[in-house]
N, C-alpha and C positions, 0 to 999 in steps of 0.2 A: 527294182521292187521298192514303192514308199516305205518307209519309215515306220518300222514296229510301234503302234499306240501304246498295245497290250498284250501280256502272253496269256497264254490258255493252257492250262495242266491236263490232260488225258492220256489216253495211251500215247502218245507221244505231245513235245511242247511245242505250242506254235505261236511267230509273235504276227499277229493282226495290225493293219492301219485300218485306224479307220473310213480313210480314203478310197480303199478296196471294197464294192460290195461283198466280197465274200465272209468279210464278218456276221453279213444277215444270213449267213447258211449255220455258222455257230451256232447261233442264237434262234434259228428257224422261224426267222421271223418274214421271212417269203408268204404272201399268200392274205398274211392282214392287212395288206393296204389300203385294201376296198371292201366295204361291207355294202349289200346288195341294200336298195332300197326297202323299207315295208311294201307289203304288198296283202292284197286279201291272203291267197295262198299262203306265204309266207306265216302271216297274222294266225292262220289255223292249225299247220301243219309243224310248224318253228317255234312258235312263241305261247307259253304255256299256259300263260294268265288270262289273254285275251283268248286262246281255245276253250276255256275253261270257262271264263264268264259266258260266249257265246255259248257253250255246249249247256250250262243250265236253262238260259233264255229257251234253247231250240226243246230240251229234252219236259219243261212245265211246260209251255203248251203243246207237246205232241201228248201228251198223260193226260189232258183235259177231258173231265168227262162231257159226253155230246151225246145227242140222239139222231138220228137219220128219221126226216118222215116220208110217206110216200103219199102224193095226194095234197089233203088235206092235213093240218099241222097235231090229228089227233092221234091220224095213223104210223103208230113207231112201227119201222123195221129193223131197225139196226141200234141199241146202244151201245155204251163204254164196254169193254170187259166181253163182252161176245164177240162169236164167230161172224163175220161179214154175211150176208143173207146173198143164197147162190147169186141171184142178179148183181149186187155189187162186188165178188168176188172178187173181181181185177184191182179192184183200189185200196192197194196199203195204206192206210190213211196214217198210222202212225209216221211212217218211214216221209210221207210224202210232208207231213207237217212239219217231220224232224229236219229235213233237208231245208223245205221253203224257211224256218225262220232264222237256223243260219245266216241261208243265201242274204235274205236280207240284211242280218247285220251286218254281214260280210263285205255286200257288193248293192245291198239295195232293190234288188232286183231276185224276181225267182219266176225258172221259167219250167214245164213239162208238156211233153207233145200227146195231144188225144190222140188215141188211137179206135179206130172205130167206125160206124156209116156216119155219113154229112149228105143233109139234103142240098140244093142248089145255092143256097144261101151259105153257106159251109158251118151250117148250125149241127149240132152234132144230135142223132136219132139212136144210135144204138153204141154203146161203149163194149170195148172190150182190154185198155189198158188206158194205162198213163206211166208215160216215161220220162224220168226225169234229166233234165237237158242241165249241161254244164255252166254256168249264168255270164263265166268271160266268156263262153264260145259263141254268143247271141246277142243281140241290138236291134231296136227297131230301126225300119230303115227310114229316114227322114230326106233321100235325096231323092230328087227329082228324076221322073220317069215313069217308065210301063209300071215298077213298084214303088212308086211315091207315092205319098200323102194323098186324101181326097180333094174335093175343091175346100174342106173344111179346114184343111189342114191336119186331118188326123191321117196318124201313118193305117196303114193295111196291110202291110207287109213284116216280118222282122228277117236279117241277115243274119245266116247263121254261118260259121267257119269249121269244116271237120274235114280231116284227110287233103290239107292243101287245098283244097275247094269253097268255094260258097254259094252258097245257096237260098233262095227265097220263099219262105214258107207263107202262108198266109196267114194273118192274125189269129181268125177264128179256129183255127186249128193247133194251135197252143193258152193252155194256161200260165196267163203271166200275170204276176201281182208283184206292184211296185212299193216302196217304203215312199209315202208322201214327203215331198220338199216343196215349200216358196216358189223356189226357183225355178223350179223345173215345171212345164208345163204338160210333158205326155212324155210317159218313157220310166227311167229307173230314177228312183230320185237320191240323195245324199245317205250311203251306209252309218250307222254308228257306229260301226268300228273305223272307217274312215275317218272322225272325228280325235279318234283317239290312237291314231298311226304314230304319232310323235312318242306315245308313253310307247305304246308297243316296241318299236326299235328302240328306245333307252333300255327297255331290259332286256331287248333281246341282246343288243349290242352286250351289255353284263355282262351277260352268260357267254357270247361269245369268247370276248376277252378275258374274262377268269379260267376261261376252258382254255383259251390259249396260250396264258400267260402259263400254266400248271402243263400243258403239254410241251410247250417248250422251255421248259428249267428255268426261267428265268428267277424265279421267288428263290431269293438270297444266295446269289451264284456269287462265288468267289472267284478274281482278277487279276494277274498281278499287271498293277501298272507302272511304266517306264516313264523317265522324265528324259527331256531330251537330248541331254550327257548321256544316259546311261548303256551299258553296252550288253549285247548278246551275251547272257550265262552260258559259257562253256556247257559240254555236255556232263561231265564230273556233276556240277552242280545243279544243272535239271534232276540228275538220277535221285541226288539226295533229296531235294524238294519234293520229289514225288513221294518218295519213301516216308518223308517227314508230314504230308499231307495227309497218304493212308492211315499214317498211324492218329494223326491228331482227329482224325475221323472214326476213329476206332477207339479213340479215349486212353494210348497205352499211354504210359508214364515218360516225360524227354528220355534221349538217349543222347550220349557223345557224340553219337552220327550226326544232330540236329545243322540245318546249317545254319551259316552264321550271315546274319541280316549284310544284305548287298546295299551299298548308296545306290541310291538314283531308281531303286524298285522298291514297290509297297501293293500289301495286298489289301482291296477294296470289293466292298461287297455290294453286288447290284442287284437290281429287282425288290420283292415287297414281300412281305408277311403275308401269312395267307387271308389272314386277320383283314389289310392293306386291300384284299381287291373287292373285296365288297361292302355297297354303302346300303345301310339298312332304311337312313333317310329318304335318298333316290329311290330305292326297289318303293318303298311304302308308299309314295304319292306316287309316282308311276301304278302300282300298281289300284289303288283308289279312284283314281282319274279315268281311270281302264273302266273299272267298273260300275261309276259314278254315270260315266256316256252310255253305257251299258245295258243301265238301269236295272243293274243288279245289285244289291246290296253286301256290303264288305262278311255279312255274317254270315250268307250264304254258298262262299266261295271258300272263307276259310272256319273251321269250325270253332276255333279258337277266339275268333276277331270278335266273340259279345256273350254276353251272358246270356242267358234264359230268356228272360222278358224284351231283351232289344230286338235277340232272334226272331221271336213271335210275334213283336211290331213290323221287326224287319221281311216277313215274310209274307204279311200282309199287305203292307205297303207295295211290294212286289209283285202281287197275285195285281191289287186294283190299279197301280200306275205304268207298267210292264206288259203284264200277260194277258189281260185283258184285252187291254186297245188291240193290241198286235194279231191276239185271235179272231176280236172281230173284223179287222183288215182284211185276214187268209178268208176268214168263213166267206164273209162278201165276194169277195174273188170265185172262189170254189165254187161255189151256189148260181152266181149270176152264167160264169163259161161255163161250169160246166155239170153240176146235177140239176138246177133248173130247169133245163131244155131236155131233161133225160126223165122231170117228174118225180125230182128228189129234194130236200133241202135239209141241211145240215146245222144245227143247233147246237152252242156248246155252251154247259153248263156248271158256270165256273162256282156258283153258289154249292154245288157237292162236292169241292175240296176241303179237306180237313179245315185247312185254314179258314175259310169262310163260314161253314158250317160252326166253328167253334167260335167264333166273333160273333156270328148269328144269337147262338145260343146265351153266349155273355150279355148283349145285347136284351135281349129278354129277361133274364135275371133280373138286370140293373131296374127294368123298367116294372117289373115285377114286386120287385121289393117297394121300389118307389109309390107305387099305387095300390101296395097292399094285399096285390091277388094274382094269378095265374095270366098271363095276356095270350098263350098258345093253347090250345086244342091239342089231346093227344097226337092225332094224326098229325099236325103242324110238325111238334116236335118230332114226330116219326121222320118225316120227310126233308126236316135238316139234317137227322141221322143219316139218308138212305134207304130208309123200309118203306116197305110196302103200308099202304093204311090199314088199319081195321075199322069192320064193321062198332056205331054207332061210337065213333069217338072223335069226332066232328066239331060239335060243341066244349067250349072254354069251361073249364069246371067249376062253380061258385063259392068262393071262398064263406066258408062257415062263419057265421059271426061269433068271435068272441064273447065269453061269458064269462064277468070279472068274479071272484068266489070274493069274499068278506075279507079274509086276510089281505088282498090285494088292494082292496077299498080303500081297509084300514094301515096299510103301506106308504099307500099317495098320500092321504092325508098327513100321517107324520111328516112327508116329504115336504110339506104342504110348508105344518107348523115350522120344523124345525129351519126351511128357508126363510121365513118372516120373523125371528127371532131374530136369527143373525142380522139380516136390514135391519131391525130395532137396535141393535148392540151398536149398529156402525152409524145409521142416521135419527136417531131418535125415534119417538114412539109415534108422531107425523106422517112418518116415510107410507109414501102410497104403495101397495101391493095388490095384485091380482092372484088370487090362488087359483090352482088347477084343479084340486079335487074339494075343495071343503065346499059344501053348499053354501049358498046366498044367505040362509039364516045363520049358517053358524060363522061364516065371516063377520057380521054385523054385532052378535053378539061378543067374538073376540073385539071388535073397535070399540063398544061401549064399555068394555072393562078395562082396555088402553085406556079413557076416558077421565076414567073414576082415578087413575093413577097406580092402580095395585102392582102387587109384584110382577113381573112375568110370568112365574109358577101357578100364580093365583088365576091368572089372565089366560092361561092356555091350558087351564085345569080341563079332565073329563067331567062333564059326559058329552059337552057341546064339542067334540071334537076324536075321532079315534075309535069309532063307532058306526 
């Protein structure tokens, strides 16, 4: 048997080499060798941050309000906030938007099978569902063959993998919408969470390793270690080490039993403060960088991370650089497969989120104040709120002209004097001045009394002034 490194106090004492793998049963550290790759799954299901950022992305634009027309773009059938109109009853649109913009951050790709009649062309005439398909279980198939590509090079076919099997579906018979790349010519293009797989595994790893470090005792284990004179403690002297260890754990006061320090052993403390496993540094840019690729804002993920006003930028910001683009990506998809050819089309209208609507409204103010008068129409205003219009309020209302009473005449004017006085104190009685309220005659008549040299008092006396 190698040579005791170290002993171990428990229900009974054991000396360890560290030459023997069985000291990693000790210490149970079996098992943390290998940490699994990131992976989309992983990233959703594992790691909390990156679920989180993606589950806002997915959950603002599934809440998007949107109109369905039928026809022509006047006739609504279907808004936000209602029950689906019997003909589209099949289509969750929440669920199906919540999944697809996931999937895309995810994986890039989001796919669902129509379900329904298809005329020869395998354009689809009558709907009766849509199911949402797994997005690793699916690929277009780009190799040559009965299902390859056209002469154009566009695929026709995608592969799909379920129960050991694969299978060849036809394009037009799924809804699939890609996250655009550069790169990529036809197909799924670059996830953004793929972007940011490197932050994701640093914190998942953390969390791993703090969970393990705290499952397997290591955070401040006591050792006793041997140098390599020193010999196996009789059993006598295990017993009292033990005895002497409960108690010093237990806080009681020494006792005569205590024993008495052995050459060639000492006790060492291994592992870390709890304090020791985690860095607030790493989690923080990890987790920023997460959400930065994201393109979710730090204030939206934690409630903590901004004040008031940064929220409210930051929320903004989010609605017009985020949820925007990415709805009209899905809407395009949607529309083109699959309610266009069914004589639907789908509108989302991101100007009725609070967010918008209240920037709308600021917006107005600011230009309002600016110019003096009203710039919306009741209804206008109505319809940043969400109401319905009313009759005969169409028209911008005309701001009343002001009518200055005498006191306020008599106001400006002092304003008048009392700023041309002061210039006179500072630059002489020369100093060029433009008054705002005093008429052309009675400026003239205060310059010819500067003129004559009088006092000031004398020189800005009434009645030429204050009146």
């Amino acid at each position: 048997m190698p040579k005791p490194d170290f002993y171990v106090l428990g229900s009974s004492t054991k000396g360890v080499s560290l030459n023997d793998p069985e000291w990693l049963n000790i210490f149970n550290l079996h098992g943390h060798e290998h940490v699994a790759k990131m992976s989309p799954a992983v990233a959703w299901t594992d790691e909390g941050w990156t679920r989180r950022c993606v589950d806002v992305r997915a959950k603002a634009i599934a809440a998007l309000p949107f109109v369905v027309h039928k026809g022509d773009m006047t006739n609504v059938v279907w808004s936000a906030g209602e029950e689906a109109p019997e003909e589209l009853a099949w289509l969750d649109l929440f669920d199906y938007l919540y999944r697809a913009e996931a999937s895309l951050a995810l994986v890039g790709a989001a796919y669902a099978m129509k379900e329904g009649t298809f005329n020869k062309d395998g354009i689809i005439t009558k709907a009766d569902g849509l199911s949402w398909i797994n997005p690793t279980s699916i690929k277009p198939n780009f190799e040559d063959g009965k299902y390859g590509p056209d002469e154009q090079g566009n695929f026709r076919y995608y592969e799909r993998k379920a129960n050991e099997r694969k299978f060849q579906v036809p394009r037009t018979r799924i809804l699939g919408t890609f996250q655009p790349s550069p790169f990529v010519e036809q197909g799924p293009g670059s996830a953004d969470a793929r972007s940011a797989n490197m932050h994701s595994q640093i914190l998942h790893d953390l969390a791993e390793y703090t969970s393990g470090q705290l499952r397997s005792g290591l955070v401040k284990k006591t050792v006793w270690v041997a140098d390599k004179d020193a010999r196996q403690p009789d059993e006598l002297t295990v017993k009292r080490w033990q005895r002497w260890v409960r108690r010093n754990i237990l806080g009681t006061k020494p006792t005569p039993d205590d024993p008495m320090v052995m050459q060639g052993l000492s006790a060492q403390e291994v592992g870390s403060d709890l304090s020791d496993l985690h860095s607030d540094v790493i989690t923080r840019d990890a987790r920023e960088a997460i959400a930065s690729t994201l393109g979710v804002p730090h204030s939206l993920v934690m409630s903590n991370a901004a004040n008031y006003a940064t929220a409210k930028s930051d929320q903004l910001a989010f609605m017009a650089n985020t949820v925007v683009p990415q709805a009209r990506l899905l809407a395009h998809a949607i529309n083109q497969q699959l309610l266009l050819p069914l004589g639907y089309h789908l509108e989302f209208e991101p100007h009725k989120t609070e967010v918008m609507q209240q920037s709308e409204l600021e917006k107005a103010q600011a230009i309002a104040l600016a110019v003096g008068g009203p710039v919306l129409s009741v209804n206008e205003g109505r319809e940043l709120l969400g109401y319905e219009p009313i009759q005969g309020q169409d028209v911008v209302a005309e701001q009343p002209q002001q009518v200055r009473s005498a006191d306020t005449v008599s106001d400006t004017k002092n304003l008048d004097i009392q700023r041309w006085r002061t210039k006179i104190n500072r630059k002489g009685r020369d100093v060029k001045f433009t008054p705002d309220a005093l008429a052309d005659y009675e400026a003239d008549i205060i310059r010819e009394r500067l003129a004559t040299g009088a006092d000031l008092d004398e020189v800005f006396r009434p009645p030429f002034v204050g009146f």
